[in-house]
Each structure stands twice: as C-alpha cells, then as structure tokens.
VMD Tcl script that builds the backbone (N, CA, C; Angstrom):
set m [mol new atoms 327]
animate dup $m
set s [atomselect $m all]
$s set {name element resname resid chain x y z} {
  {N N UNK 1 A -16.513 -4.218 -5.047}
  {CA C UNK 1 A -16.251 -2.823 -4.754}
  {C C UNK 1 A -16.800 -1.944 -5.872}
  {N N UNK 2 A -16.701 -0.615 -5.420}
  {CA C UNK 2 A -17.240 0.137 -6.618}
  {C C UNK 2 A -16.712 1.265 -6.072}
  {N N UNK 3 A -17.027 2.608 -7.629}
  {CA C UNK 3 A -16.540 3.793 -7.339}
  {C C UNK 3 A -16.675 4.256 -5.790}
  {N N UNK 4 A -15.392 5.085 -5.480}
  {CA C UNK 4 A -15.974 6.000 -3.912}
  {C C UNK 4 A -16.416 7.307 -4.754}
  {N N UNK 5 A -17.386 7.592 -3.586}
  {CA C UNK 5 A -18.301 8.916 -3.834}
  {C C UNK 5 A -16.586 9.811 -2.640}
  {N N UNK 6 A -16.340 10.841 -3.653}
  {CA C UNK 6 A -15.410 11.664 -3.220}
  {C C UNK 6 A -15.838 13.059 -3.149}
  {N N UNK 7 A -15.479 13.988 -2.633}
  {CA C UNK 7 A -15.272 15.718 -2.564}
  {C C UNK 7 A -14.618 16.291 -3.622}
  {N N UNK 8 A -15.089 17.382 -4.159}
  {CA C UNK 8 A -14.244 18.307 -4.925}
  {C C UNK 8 A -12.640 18.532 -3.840}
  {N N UNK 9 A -11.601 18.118 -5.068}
  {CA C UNK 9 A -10.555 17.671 -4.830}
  {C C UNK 9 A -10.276 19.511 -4.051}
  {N N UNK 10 A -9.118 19.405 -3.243}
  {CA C UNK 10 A -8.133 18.646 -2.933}
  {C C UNK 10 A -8.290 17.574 -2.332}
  {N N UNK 11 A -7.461 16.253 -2.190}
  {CA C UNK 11 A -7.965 15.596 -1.070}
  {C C UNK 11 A -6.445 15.008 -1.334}
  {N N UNK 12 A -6.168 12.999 -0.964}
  {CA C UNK 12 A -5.165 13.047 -0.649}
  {C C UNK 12 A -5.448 10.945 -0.748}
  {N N UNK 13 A -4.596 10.491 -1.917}
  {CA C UNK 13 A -4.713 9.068 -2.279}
  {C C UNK 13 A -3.337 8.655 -1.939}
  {N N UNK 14 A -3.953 7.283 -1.397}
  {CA C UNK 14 A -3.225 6.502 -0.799}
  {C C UNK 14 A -2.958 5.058 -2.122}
  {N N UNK 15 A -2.055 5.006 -2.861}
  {CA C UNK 15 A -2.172 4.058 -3.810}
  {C C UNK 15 A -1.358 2.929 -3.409}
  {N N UNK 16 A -1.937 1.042 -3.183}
  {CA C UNK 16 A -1.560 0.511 -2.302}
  {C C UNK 16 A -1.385 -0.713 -3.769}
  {N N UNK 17 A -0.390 -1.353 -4.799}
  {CA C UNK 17 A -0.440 -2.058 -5.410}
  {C C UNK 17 A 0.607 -3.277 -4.788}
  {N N UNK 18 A -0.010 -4.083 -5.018}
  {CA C UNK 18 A 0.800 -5.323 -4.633}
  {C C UNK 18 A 0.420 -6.891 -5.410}
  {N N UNK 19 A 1.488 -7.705 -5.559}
  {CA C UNK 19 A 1.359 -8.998 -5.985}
  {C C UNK 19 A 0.949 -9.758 -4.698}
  {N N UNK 20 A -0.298 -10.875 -4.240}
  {CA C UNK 20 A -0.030 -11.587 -3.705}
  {C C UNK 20 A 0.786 -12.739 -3.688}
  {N N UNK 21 A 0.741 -13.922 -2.472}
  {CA C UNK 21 A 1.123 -14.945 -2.535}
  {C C UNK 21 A -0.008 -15.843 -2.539}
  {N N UNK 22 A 0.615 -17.282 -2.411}
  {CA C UNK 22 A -0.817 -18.178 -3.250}
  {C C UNK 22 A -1.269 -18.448 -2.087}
  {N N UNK 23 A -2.876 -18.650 -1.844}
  {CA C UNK 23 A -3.721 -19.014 -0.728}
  {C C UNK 23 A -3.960 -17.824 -0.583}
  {N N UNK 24 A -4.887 -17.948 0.717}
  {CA C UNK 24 A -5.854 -16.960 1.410}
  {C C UNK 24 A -5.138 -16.743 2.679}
  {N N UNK 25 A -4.955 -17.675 3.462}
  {CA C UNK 25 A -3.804 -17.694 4.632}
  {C C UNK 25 A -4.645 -16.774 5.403}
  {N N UNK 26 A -5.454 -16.468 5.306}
  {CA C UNK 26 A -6.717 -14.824 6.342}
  {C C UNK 26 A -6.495 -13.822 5.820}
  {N N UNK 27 A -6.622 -14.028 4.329}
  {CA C UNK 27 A -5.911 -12.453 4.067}
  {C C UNK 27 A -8.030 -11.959 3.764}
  {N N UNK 28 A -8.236 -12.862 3.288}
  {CA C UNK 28 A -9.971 -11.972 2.952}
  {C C UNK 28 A -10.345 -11.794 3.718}
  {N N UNK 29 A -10.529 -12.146 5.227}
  {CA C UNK 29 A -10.971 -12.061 6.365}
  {C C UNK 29 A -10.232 -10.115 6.235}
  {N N UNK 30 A -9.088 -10.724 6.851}
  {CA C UNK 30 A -8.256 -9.445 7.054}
  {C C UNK 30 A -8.681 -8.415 6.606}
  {N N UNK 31 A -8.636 -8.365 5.066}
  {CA C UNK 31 A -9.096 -7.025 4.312}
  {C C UNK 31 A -10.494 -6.248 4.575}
  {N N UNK 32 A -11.176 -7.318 4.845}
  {CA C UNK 32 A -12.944 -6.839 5.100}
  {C C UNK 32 A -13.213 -5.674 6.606}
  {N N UNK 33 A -11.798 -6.249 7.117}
  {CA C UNK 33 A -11.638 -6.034 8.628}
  {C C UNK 33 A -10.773 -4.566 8.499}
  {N N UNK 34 A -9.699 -4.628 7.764}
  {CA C UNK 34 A -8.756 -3.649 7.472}
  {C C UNK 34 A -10.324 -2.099 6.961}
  {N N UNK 35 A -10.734 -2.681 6.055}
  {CA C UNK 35 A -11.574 -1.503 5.313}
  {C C UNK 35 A -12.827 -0.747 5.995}
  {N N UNK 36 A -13.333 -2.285 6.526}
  {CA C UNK 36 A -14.362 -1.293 8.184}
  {C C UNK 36 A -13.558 -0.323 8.943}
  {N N UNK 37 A -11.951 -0.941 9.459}
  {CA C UNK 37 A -11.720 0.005 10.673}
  {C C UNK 37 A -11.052 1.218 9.958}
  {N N UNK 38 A -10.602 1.312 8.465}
  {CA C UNK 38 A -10.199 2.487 8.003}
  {C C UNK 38 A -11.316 3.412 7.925}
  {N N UNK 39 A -12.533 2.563 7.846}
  {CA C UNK 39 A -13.727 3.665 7.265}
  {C C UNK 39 A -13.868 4.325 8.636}
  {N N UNK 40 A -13.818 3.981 9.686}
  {CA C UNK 40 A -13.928 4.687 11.058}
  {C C UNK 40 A -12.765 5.886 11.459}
  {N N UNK 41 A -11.786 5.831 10.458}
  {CA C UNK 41 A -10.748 6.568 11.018}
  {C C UNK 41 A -11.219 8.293 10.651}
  {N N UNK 42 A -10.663 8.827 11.454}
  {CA C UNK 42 A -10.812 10.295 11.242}
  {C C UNK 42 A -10.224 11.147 9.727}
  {N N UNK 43 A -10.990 11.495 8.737}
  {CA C UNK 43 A -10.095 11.965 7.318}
  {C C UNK 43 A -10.114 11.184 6.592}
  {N N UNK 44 A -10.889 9.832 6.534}
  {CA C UNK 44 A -10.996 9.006 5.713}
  {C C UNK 44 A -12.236 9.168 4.802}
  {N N UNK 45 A -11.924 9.014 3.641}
  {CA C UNK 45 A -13.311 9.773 2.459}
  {C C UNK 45 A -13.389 8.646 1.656}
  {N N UNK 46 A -12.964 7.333 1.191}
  {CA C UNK 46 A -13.196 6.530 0.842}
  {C C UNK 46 A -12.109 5.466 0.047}
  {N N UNK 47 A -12.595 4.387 -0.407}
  {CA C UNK 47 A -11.517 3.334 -1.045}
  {C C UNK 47 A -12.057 2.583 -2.312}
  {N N UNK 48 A -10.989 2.127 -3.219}
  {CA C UNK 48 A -11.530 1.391 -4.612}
  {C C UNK 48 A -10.545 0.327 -4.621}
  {N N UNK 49 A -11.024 -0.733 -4.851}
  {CA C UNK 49 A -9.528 -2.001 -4.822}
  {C C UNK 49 A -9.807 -2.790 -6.076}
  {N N UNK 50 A -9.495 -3.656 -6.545}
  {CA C UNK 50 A -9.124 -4.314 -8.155}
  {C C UNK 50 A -8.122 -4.945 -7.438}
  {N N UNK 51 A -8.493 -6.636 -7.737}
  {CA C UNK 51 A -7.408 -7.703 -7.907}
  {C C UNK 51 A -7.518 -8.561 -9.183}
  {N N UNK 52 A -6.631 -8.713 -10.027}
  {CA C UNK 52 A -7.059 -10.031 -10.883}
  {C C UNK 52 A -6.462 -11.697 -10.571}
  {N N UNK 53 A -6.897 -12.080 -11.413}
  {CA C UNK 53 A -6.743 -13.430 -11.124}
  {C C UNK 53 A -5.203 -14.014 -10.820}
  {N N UNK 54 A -4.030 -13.195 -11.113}
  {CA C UNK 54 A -2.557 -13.380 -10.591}
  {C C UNK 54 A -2.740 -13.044 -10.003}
  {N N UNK 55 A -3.179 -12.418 -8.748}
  {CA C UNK 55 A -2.464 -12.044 -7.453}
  {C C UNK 55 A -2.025 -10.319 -7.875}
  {N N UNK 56 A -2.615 -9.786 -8.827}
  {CA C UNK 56 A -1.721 -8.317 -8.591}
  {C C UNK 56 A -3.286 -7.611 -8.009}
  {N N UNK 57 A -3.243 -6.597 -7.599}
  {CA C UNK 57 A -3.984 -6.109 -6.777}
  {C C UNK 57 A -4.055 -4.305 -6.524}
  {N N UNK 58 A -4.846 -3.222 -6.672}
  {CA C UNK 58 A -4.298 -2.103 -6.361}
  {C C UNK 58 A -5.558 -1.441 -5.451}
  {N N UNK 59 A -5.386 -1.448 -4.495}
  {CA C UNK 59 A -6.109 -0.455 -3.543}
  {C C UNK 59 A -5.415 0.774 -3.321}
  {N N UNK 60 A -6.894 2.238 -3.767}
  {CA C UNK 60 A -6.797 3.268 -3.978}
  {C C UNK 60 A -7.628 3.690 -2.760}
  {N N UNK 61 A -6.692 4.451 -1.544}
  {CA C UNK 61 A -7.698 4.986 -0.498}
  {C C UNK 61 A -7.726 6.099 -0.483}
  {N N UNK 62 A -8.290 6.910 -0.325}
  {CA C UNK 62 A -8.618 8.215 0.021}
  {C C UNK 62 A -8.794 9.270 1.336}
  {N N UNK 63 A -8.255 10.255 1.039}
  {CA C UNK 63 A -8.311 11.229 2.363}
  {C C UNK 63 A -8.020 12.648 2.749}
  {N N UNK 64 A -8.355 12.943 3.471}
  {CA C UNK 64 A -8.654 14.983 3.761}
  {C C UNK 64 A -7.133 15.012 3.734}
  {N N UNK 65 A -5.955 14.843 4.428}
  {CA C UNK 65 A -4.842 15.212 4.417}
  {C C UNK 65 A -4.191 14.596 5.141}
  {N N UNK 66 A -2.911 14.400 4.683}
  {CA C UNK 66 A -1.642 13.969 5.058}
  {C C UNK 66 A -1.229 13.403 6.547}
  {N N UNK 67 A -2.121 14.271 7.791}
  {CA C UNK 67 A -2.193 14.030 8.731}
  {C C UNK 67 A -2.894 12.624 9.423}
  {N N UNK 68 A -4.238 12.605 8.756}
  {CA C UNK 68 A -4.877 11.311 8.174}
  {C C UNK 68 A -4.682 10.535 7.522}
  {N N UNK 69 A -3.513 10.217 6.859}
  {CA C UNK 69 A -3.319 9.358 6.241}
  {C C UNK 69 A -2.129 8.729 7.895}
  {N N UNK 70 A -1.001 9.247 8.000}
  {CA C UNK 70 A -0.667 9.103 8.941}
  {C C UNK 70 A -1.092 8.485 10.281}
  {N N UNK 71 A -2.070 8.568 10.623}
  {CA C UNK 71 A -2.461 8.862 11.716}
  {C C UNK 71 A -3.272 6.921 11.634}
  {N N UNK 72 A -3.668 7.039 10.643}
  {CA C UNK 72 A -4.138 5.423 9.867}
  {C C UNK 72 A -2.856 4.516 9.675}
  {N N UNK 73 A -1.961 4.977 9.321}
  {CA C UNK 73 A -0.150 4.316 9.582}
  {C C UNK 73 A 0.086 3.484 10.895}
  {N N UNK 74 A -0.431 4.232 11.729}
  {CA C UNK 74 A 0.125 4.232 13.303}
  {C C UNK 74 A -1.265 3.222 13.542}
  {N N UNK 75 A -2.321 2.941 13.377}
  {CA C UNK 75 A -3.329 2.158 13.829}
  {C C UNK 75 A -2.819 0.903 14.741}
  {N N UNK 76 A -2.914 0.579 15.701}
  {CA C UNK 76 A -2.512 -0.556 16.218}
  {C C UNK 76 A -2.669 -1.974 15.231}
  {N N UNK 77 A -3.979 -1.918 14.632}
  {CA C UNK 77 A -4.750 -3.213 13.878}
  {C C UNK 77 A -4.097 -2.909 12.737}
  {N N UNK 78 A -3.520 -2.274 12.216}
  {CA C UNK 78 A -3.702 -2.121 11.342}
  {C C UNK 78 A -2.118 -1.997 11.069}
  {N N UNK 79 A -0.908 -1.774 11.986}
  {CA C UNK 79 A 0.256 -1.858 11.964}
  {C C UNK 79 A 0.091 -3.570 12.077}
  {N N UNK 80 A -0.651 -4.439 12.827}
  {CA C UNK 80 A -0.476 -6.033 12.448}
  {C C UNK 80 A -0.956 -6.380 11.877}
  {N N UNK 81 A -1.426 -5.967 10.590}
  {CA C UNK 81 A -2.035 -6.431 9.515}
  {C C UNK 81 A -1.151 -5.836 8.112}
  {N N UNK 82 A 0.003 -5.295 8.509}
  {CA C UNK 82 A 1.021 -4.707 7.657}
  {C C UNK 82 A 2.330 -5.832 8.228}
  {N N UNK 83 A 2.705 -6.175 9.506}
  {CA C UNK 83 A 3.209 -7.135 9.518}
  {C C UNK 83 A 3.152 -8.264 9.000}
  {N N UNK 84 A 1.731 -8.791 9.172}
  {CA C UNK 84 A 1.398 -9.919 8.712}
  {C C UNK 84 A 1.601 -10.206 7.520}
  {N N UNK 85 A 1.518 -8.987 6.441}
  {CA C UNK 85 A 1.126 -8.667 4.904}
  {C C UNK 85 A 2.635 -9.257 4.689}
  {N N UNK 86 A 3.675 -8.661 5.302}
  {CA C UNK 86 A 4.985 -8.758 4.857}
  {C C UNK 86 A 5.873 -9.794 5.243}
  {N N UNK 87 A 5.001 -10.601 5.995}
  {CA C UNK 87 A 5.223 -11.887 6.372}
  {C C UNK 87 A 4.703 -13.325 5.284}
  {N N UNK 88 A 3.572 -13.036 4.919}
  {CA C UNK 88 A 2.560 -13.908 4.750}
  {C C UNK 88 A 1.889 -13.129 3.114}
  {N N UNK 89 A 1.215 -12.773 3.538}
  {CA C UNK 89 A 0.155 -12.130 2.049}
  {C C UNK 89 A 1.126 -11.690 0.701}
  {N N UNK 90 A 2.114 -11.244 0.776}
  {CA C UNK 90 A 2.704 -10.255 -0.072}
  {C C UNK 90 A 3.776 -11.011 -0.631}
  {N N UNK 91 A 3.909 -11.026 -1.644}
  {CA C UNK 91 A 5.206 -11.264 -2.530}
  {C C UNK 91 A 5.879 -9.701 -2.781}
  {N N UNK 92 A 5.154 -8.473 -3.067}
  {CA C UNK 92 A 5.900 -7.157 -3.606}
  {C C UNK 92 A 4.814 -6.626 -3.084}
  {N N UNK 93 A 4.743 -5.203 -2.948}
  {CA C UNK 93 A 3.888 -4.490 -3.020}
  {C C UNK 93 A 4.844 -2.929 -2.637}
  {N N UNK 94 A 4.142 -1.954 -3.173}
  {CA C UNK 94 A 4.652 -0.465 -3.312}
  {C C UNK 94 A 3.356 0.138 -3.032}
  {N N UNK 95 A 3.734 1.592 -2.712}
  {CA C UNK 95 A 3.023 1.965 -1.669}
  {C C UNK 95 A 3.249 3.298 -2.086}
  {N N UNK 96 A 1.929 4.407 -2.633}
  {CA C UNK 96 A 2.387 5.752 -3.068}
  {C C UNK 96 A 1.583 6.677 -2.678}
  {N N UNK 97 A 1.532 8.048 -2.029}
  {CA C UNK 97 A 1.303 8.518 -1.895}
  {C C UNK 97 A 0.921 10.129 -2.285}
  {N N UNK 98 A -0.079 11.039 -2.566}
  {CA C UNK 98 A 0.114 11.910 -3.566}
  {C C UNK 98 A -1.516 12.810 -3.145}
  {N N UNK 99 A -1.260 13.851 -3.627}
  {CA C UNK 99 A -2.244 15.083 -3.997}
  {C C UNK 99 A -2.750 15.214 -4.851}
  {N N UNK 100 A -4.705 14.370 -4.577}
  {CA C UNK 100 A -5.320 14.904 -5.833}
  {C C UNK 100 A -5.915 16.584 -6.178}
  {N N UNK 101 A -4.965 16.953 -7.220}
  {CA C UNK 101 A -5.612 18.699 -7.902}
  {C C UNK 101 A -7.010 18.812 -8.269}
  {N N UNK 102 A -7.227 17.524 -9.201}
  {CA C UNK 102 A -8.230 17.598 -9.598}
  {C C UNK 102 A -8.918 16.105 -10.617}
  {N N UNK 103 A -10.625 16.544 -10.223}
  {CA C UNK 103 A -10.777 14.823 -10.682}
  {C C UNK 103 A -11.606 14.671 -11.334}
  {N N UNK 104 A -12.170 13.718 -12.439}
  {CA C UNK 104 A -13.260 14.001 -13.194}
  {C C UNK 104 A -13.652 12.990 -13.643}
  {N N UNK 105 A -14.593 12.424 -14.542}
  {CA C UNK 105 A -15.334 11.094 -14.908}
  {C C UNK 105 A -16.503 11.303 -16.107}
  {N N UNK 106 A -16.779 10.102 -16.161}
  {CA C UNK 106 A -17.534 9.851 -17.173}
  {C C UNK 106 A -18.484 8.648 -16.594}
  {N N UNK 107 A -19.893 8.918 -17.084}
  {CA C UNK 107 A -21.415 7.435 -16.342}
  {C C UNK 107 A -22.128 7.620 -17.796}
  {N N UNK 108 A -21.735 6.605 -18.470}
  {CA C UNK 108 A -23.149 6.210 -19.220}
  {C C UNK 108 A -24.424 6.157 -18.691}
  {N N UNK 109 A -25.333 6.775 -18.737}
  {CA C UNK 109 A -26.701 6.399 -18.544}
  {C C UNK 109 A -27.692 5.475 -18.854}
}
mol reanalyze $m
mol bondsrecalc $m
mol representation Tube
mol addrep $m
C-alpha cells in the first residue's frame, strides 16, 4: 500500500485498528475484495493500511462525508465480511471515526 492521494480537507477518516488471529482463514483474499468494492462506493476518496508482524493492523479510509461512510456500513459484502471478521479474523479491533480540518506532509526528493 501506499500514501492515498486526498483533497484539500474537509473530508472524513475512517480509522479501522485491530489485532488479528493466527492464520489467514480468507482473510487476504477478503481484504483485496473488501478494498476494490469500497473503492466503487459513492464518497470514497481513498485508503492506507499497515500490519506488522503480530497481527496488529490499522486501516485508515477515507471520505466526502458521514453519509458515505454510512452508506459503506450497510454494504451487503461488506456487512459479511464484518461478520466474518468477528467471528474468525479478529481478536480486538476498534473502530473510529472523525473530521479531517486539516492535513499536511512532508516527500524527500
């Protein structure tokens, strides 16, 4: 993964951290699958994920507003792939939501 190319803020992050459990069980399948059909959703502006080698993990998604984020909640595929998570994939995970004001960076050249 790599940086998302984002909009001059406002916009609207979805912060998704969680410990896995051990194995794959379809979870890489899953995710590859999860991140295509989010990229199709309406208000979706992009995603950044980081796992290390324990199992902790934080996917940062992005989006126009609140309504869209929502609206990605309710996904059919994507409500059984939140079951599954809490069945199977997940030991913990928290889930935050929030308003970016404003955003900024730094690129070595």
């Amino acid at each position: 993964m790599s940086f998302a190319t984002l909009p001059a803020p406002p916009y609207y992050i979805v912060s998704f951290s969680s410990r896995r459990t051990e194995g794959d069980q379809g979870y890489g399948d899953m995710a590859v699958k999860m991140a295509e059909l989010a990229a199709q959703q309406p208000g979706y502006l992009g995603v950044e994920s980081a796992r290390d080698a324990d199992g902790f993990g934080i996917t940062n998604s992005f989006w126009m507003d609140e309504d869209s984020i929502r609206a990605w909640k309710r996904v059919v595929d994507h409500l059984a792939a939140q079951k599954t998570g809490r069945e199977t994939w997940y030991e913990h995970y928290e889930v935050r939501i929030g308003r970016i004001e404003r955003a900024y960076g730094f690129s070595r050249r």
